[in-house]
C-alpha positions as CSV (number, residue, x, y, z in Angstrom):
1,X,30.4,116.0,112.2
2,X,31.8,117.8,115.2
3,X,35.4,117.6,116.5
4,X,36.0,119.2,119.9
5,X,39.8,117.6,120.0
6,X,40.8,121.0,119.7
7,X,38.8,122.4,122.8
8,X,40.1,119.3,124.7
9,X,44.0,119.6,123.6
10,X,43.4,124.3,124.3
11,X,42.6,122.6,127.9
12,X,45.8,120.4,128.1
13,X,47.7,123.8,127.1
14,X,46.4,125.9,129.5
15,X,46.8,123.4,132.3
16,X,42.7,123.1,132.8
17,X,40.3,120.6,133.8
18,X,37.1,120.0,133.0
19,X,35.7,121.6,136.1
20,X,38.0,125.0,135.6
21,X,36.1,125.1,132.6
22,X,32.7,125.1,133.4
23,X,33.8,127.4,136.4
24,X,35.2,130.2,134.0
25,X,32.5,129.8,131.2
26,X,30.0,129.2,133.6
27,X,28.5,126.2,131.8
28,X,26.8,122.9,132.9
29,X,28.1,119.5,133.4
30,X,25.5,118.8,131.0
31,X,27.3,121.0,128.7
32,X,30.7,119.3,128.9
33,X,29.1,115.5,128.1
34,X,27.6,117.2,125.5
35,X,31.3,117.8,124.3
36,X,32.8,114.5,125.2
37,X,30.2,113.3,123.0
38,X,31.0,115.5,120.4
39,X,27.3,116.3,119.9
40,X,26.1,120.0,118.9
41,X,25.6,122.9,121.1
42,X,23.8,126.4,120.7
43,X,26.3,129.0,119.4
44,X,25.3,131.3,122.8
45,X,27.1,127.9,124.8
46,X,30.5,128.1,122.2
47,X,30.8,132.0,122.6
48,X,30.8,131.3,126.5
49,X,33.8,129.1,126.3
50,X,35.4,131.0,123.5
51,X,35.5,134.3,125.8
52,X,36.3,132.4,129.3
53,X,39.5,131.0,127.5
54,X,40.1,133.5,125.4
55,X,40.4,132.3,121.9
56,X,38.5,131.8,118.6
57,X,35.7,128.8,117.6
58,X,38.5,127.7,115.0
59,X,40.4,127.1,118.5
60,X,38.1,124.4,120.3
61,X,35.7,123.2,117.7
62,X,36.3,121.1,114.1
63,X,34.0,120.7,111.1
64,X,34.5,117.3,109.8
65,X,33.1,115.7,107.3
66,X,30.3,113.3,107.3
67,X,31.0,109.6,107.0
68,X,29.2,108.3,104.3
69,X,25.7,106.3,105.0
70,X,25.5,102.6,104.0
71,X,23.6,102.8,101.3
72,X,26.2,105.7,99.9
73,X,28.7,102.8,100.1
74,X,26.6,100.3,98.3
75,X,26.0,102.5,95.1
């Protein structure tokens, strides 16, 4: 699972909004639901916001673990 908390909280910290950020990393609306939703996105999309705000993909983006399925919790 994907975590873009950090992304969100870099935002806070650098007194942005979601529109500053698809104006400086030049990506879609699309894009940013994408990241609300915490779904995946192509590595060329992360490197765009990594260089408009300056920072690393440990900065905006956390691998969590997987919850486990139903039937992992039945066994």
């Amino acid at each position: 699972m994907v975590s873009y908390k950090r992304l969100w909280k870099l935002l806070i910290d650098k007194d942005m909004k979601k529109q500053d950020l698809m104006e400086v990393a030049g990506i879609a609306p699309a894009t940013v639901s994408k990241l609300q939703k915490g779904e995946n996105l192509n590595t060329n999309i992360l490197l765009k916001i990594c260089n408009a705000l300056q920072c690393t993909s440990d900065d905006i983006i956390e691998i969590l673990p997987d919850a486990p399925s139903e039937t992992e919790v039945k066994k």
